[in-house]
C-alpha positions in Angstrom: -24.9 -8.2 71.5 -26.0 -4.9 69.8 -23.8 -1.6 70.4 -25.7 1.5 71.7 -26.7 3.7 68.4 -23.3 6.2 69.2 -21.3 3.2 69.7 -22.0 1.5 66.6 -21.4 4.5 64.4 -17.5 4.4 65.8 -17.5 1.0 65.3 -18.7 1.7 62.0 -16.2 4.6 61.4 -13.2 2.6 62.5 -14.2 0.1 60.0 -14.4 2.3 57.2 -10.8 4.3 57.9 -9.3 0.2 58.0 -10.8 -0.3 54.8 -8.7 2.8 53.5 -11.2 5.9 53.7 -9.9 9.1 54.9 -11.4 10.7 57.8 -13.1 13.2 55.7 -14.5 10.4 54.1 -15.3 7.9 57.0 -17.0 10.9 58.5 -18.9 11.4 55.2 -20.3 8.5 54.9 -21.7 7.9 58.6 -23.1 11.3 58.5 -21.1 13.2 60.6 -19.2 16.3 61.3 -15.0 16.3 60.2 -14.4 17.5 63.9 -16.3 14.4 65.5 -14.5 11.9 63.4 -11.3 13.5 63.9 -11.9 13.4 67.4 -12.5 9.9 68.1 -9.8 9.2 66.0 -7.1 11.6 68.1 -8.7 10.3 71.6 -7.3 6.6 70.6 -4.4 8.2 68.9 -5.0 7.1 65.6 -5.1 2.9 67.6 -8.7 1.2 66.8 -10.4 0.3 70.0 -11.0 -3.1 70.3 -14.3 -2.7 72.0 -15.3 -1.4 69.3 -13.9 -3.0 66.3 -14.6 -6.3 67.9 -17.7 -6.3 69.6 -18.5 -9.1 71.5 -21.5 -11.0 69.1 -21.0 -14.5 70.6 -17.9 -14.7 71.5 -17.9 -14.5 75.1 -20.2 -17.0 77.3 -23.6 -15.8 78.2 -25.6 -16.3 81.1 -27.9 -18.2 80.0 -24.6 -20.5 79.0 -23.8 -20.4 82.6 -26.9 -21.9 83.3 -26.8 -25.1 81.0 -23.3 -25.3 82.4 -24.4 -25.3 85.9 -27.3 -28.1 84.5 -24.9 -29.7 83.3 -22.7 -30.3 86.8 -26.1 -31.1 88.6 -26.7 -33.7 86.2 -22.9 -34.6 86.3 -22.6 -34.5 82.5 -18.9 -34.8 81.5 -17.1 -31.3 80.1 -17.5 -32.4 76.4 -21.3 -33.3 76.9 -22.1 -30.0 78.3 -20.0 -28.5 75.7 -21.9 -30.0 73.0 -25.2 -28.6 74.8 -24.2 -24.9 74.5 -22.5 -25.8 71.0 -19.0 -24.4 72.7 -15.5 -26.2 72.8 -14.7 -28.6 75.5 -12.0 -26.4 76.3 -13.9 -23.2 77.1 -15.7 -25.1 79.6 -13.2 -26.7 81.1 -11.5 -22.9 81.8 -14.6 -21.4 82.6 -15.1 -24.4 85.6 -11.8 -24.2 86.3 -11.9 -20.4 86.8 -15.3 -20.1 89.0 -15.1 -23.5 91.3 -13.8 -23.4 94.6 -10.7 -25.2 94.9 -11.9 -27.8 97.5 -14.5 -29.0 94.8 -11.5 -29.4 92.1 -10.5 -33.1 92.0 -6.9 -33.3 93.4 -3.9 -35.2 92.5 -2.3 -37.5 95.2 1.0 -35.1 95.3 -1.7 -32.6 96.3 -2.0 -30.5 93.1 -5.1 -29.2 91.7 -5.7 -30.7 88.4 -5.9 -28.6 85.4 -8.7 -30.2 83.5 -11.0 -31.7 85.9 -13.6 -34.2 83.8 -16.6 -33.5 86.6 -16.9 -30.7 89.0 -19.3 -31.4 92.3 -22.4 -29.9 92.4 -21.4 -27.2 94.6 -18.3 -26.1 93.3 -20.6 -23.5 90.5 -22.3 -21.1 90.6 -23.3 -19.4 87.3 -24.6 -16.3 88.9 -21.1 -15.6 90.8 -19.6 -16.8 87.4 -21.2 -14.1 85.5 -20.4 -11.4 88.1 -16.7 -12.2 87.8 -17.2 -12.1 84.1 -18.6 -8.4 84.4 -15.5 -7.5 86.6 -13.2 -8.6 84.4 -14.9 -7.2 81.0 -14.4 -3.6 83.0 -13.3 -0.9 80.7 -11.1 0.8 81.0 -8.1 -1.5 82.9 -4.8 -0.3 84.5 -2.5 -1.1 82.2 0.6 -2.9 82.4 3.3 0.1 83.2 0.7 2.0 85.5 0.4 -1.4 86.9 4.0 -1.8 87.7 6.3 1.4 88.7 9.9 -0.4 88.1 9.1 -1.5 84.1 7.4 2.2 84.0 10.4 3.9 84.7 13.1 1.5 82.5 11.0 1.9 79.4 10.7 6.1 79.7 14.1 6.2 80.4 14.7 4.2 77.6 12.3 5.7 75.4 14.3 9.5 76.8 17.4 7.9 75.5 15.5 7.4 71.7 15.6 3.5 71.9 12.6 2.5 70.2 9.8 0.3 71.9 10.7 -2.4 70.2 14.2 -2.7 71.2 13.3 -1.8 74.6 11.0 -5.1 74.6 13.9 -7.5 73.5 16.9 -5.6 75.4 14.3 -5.9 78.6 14.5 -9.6 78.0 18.5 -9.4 77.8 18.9 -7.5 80.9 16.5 -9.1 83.2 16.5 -12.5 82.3 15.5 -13.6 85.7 12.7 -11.2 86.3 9.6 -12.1 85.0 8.1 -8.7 85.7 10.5 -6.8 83.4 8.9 -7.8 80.3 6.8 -5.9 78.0 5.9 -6.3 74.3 6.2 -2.8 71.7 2.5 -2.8 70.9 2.0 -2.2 74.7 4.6 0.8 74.8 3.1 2.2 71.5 -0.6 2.1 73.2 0.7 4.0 76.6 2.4 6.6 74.2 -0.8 6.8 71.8 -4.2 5.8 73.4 -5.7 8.7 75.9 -6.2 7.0 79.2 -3.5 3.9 78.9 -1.6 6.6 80.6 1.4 5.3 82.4 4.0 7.2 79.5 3.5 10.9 79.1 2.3 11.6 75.9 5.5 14.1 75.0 7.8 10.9 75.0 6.1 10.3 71.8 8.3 12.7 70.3 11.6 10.3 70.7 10.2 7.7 68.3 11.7 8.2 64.9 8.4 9.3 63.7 7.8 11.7 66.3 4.0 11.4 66.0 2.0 11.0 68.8 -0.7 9.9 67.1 -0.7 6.2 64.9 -0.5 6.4 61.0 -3.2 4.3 59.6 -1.5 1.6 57.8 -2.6 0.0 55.1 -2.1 -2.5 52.4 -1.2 -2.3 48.3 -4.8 -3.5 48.0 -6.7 -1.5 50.7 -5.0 1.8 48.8 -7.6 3.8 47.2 -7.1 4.4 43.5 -6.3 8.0 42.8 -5.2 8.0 39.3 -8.3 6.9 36.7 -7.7 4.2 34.1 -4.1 4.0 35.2 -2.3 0.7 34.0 -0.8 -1.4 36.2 2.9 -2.4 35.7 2.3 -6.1 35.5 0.9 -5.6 32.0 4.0 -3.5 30.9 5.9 -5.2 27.9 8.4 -8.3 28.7 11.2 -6.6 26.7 11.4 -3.7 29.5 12.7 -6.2 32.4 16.3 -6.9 30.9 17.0 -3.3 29.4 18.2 -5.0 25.8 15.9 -2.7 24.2 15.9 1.4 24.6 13.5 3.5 24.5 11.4 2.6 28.2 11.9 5.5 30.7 11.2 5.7 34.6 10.0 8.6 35.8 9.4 10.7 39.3 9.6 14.1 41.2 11.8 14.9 43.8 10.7 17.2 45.8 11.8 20.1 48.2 11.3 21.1 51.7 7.4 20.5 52.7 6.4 19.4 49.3 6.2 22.5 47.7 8.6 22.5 45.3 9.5 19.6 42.7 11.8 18.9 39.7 10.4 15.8 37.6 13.3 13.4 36.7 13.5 10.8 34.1 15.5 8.4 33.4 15.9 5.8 30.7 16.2 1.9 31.5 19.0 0.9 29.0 21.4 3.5 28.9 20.7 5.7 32.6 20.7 9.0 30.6 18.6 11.3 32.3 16.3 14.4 31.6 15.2 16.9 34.0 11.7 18.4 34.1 11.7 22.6 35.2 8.9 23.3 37.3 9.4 26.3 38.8 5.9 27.3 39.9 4.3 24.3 41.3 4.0 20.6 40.3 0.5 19.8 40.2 -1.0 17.2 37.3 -1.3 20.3 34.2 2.4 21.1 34.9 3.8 17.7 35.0 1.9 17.4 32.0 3.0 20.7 30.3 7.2 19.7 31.0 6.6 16.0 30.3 5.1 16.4 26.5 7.7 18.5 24.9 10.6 16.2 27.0 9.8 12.8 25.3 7.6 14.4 22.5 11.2 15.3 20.9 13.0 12.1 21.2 13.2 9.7 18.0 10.7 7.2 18.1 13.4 4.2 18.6 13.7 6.0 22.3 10.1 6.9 23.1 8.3 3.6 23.7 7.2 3.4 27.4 6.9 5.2 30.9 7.0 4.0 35.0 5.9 5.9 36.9 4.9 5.8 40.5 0.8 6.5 41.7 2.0 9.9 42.6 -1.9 12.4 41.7 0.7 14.5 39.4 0.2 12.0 36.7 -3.8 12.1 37.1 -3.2 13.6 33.4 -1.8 10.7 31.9 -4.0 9.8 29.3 -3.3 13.0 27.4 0.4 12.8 28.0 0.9 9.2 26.6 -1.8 10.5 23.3 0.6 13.9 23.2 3.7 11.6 23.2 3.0 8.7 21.7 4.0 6.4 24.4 2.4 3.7 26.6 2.7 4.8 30.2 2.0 2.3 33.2 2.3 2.6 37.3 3.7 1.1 39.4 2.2 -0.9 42.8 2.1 1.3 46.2 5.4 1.7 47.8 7.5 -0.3 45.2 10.3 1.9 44.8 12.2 -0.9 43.7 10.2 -1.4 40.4 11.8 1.6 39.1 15.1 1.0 40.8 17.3 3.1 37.7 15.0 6.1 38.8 15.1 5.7 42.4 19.4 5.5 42.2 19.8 9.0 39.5 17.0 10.5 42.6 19.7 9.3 45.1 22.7 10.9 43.1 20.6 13.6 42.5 20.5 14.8 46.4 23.8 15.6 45.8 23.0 18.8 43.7 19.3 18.8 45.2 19.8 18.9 48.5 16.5 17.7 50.6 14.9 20.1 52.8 15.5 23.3 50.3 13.6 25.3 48.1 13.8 23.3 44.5 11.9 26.7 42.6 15.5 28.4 43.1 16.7 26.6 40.4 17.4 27.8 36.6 17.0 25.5 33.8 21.0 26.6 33.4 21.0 24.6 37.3 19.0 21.7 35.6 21.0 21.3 32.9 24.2 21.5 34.8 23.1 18.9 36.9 21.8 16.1 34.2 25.0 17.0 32.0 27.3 15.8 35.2 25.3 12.6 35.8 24.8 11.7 31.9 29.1 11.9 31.9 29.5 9.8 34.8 31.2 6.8 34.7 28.8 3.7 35.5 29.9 0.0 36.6 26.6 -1.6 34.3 28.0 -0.1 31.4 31.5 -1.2 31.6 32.5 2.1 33.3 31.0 3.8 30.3 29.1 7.6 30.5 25.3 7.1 30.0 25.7 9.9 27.4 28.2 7.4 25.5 26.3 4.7 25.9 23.5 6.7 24.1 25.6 7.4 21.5 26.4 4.5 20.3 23.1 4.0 20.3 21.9 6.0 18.0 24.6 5.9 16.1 23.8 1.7 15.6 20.2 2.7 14.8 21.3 4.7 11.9 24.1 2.6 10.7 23.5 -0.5 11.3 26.0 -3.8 11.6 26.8 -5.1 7.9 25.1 -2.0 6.1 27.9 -1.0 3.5 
């Protein structure tokens, strides 16, 4: 079935932000304005329509189906002949019958129930042109949905939702607390859609702000793979060196930013794999892929070869410069996959400890060097259960101090 021409270009546009586009981008590529995209993307907040991202193309019977079904009753084929007929399943027949005959036609069993699958309907139990007109009905858009549908479930979930529980603990505790009531039940997708989609009404659209998010409009969400690559000719962790994984060998370093309240501050932060010494990175103006270069190069430029072999980093557009970094500083540098934190877990824990002299939410560009400094100096002196309660700063040390004498030199 083909979508009007307006129709088909949100199907088209839905598709394209699934696929990982922005809506800038969506929009660019269908030929539209920014505004239009954005707004059929608010009006369903942020929730692909199904109508539109599945569009019907076969999947529902036809009328002319009804027909050969009804031909095949007058000729009192059995379900699975008539199935064959309209190349369907035996069991979408056998609903569809079951659904649109009168119940004095439907074959009975002696206790007096109706049986579910009957094998032949009578002639005049169908009738494909009141079949399709149900159909119609049913395919209405838009429906009342479930909790404008039912007033006690409507109030239990807002005053849940007022008292920050979030939808999905409100489906499962419903479950709990009415265990009897069939009519208490309601999944978290369905909550979510009332909250988000314009029209699903039944929850006012300011309860969106007790979800932990507090956005009243859905984040697309996408996979590792659907993720647009920001970063050119970036190497992907999996081909990073063996030797890294079990920190025997120094000289591989994991790197980041933390950053500061909205974004707009950073200090860069590394940290290296064997020993947990860390360097700070001052950026006091902004943090944008020239500056990150600009405090990275002189950082590892001035280490000793033995400690300058690789960097992690995360797909964060600050390291867009990398190619000229790792040339600069003679090191191999390598990302990691989207939202992996864990593959640069040594980084992610000095970030943690870091908060502690960093607090989030303030303004990082306060800071001095003399602050940096202060900072690094107290972690790389503090005591560390991997290194048998050894400093970081010890543990580099020593070293160095093997790499220049080493065991059985006299």
């Amino acid at each position: 079935m083909a979508l009007p021409p307006r129709r088909e270009q949100v199907r088209q546009f839905w598709q394209l932000i699934r696929s990982g586009l922005s809506i800038p981008d969506a929009a660019a590529s269908l030929g539209v304005v920014n505004s239009t995209a954005l707004a059929w993307f608010t009006k369903t907040g942020g929730v692909a329509p199904e109508s539109v991202t599945n569009p019907p193309q076969g999947r529902y019977l036809s009328a002319d189906d009804r027909e050969q079904i009804f031909a095949g009753v007058v000729q009192r084929l059995s379900i699975r002949a008539i199935a064959r007929n309209i190349d369907r399943s035996a069991s979408t027949v056998q609903r569809e019958l079951c659904r649109n005959t009168a119940p004095r036609y439907r074959p009975r069993l002696p206790n007096g129930l109706v049986r579910a699958a009957p094998t032949r309907i009578g002639r005049r139990g169908y009738r494909p042109s009141v079949a399709q007109k149900h159909a119609d009905a049913n395919a209405a858009r838009p429906k009342v949905g479930l909790l404008a549908r039912n007033v006690l479930l409507h109030d239990e979930v807002q005053k849940r939702l007022t008292r920050k529980d979030s939808p999905e603990q409100i489906s499962h505790r419903l479950r709990l607390d009415f265990p009897d009531d069939e009519e208490m039940r309601v999944s978290h997708e369905t909550i979510y859609l009332s909250l988000y989609v314009e029209g699903r009404g039944a929850l006012k659209r300011e309860l969106a702000a007790c979800l932990r998010t507090g956005r009243a409009v859905r984040k697309p969400r996408r996979s590792g793979t659907q993720r647009r690559v920001r970063i050119k000719d970036m190497v992907n962790i999996a081909e990073r060196p063996a030797e890294v994984e079990d920190r025997a060998v120094p000289g591989h370093w994991e790197g980041d930013l933390i950053t500061g309240i909205q974004n707009t501050s950073a200090i860069g932060t590394l940290v290296e794999r064997t020993t947990g010494c860390l360097m700070l990175l001052y950026l006091p103006d902004r943090h944008r892929a020239i500056d990150v270069q600009n405090a990275i190069i002189p950082a590892m430029g001035g280490l000793p070869d033995m400690l300058r072999k690789t960097l992690t980093w995360d797909q964060g557009i600050e390291m867009s410069n990398h190619v000229q970094i790792a040339a600069a500083a003679d090191l191999d540098i390598y990302f990691c996959d989207p939202h992996s934190p864990w593959q640069r877990g040594s980084n992610e824990n000095t970030n943690g400890l870091l908060r502690q002299y960093f607090p989030k939410g303030t303004d990082l560009s306060k800071n001095t060097p003399s602050d940096l400094k202060f900072a690094a100096d107290q972690l790389n002196t503090r005591p560390r259960k991997r290194l048998d309660w050894h400093t970081p700063l010890e543990a580099m040390v020593k070293l160095m101090s093997e790499a220049t004498n080493p065991p059985g030199v006299a």
